[in-house]
C-alpha positions, 0 to 999 in steps of 0.5 A: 725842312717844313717850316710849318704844315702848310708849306708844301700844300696849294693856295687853294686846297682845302683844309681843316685846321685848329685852333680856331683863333689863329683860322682866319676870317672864313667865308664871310656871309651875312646872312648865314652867319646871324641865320635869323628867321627872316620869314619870322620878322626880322628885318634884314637888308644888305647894300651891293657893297656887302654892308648889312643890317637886321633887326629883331621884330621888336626892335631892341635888338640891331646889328650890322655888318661893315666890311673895310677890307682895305683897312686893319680888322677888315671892318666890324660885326657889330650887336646893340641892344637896346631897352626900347626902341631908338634909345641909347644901347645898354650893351653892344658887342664889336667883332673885327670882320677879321675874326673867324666867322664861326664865333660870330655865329656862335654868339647871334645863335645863343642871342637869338636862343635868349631872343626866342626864351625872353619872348616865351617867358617872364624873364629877361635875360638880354638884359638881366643875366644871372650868369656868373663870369666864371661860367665863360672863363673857367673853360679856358683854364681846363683848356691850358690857357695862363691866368694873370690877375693884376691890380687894375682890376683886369684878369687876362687869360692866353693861349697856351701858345700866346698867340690869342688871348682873352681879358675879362674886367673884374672890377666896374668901379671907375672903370673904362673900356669894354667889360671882356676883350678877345682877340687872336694872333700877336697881341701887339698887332691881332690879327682880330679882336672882339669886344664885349662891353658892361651889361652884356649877358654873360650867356653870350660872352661864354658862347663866345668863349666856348666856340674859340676853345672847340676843338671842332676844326674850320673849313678854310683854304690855304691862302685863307690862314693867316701867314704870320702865325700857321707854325702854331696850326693844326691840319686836321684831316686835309683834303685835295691834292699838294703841289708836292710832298706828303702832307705833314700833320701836326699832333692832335690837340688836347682832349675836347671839352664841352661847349654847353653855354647854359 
């Protein structure tokens, strides 16, 4: 008896799956992953040890990639921006290296779209967002996810299958912490988390939002998903040969919705 979809495929085989928090980290490169215009100024370096970092041509905006493949989130993805150069950041978003690659790309593409529209424009978007918190948290509920609403001033949206969530602060007063958290796997012990602190626009935490809930599948091998939760994955349209067997492909997820952040 199949334990879960993956049991009777090679290490090594290629497979589409869903959902996309439960997917693993992916193919991790940090120059495909932020795709910024390096010919354009944006400085970028990268260490033989994999440790990156670039920077917009103003020098507002940095961000780095750590990797710590030996240690609990397998290093950070990390944005700071700043409202001049070499100050104190006014906002800055934290991925676990763990987090599937894809929603890290998703953000610094829509961060650079703000970059770029700041730029060509009066407004100042990076730091003065008008969107509204619904605008990245109501997609969650048409996709099924549970609402809980506490008195701390917190509201925390799962999963339909509980095994990914994100919590968004409400209230600012008195308060601590970042202003939006995500994280996916067993809340007790996720196998990522992503960090959103206050003053990050919230145009960025929607892209973010909207890329988990995609229902366009990720491209991983076998041995890439996480082992701890693959009974709760999809395999859509696998390819290459199983060690034995006949695939087995669970049901479709829901319907998709859009991912238009703006």
């Amino acid at each position: 008896m199949l334990t879960h979809p993956f049991e009777n495929l090679d290490p090594a085989q290629p497979v589409q799956v869903l959902p996309r928090h439960l997917a693993g980290s992916g193919a991790v490169d940090p120059r495909t992953t932020w795709a910024f215009p390096c010919d354009e100024g944006w400085p970028f370096a990268q260490t033989e040890f994999g440790a990156a970092a670039a920077f917009s041509p103003c020098l507002r905006l940095q961000i780095t990639y750590d990797p710590k493949p030996d240690e609990t989130g397998k290093g950070t993805w990390t944005i700071s921006a700043h409202r001049a150069p070499f100050t104190a950041p006014a906002w800055r978003i934290a991925f676990d290296a763990a987090t599937p690659v894809e929603l890290v790309h998703d953000v610094h593409t829509e961060m650079l779209d703000l970059y770029l529209e700041d730029r060509h424009s009066d407004q100042d978007r990076l730091f003065q967002d008008a969107t509204a918190p619904h605008e990245a948290y109501v997609p969650l509920l048409t996709r099924g996810w549970s609402h809980d609403v506490k008195t701390d001033g917190t509201q925390t949206f799962l999963t339909p299958e509980g095994l990914g969530g994100v919590r968004h602060r409400y209230d600012i007063s008195g308060s601590s912490g970042p202003a939006w958290r995500a994280w996916g796997g067993y809340p007790s012990f996720p196998h990522w988390k992503a960090d959103f602190s206050f003053g990050t626009p919230t145009t960025l935490v929607a892209a973010f939002t909207a890329s988990l809930i995609s229902t366009e599948p990720l491209h991983r091998t076998v041995q890439d998903v996480p082992v701890q939760t693959r009974r709760a994955l999809y395999v859509a349209t696998p390819t290459g040969k199983q060690r034995n067997g006949t695939t087995p492909v669970a049901p479709p997820p829901p319907a998709p919705v859009s991912s238009h952040t703006r």
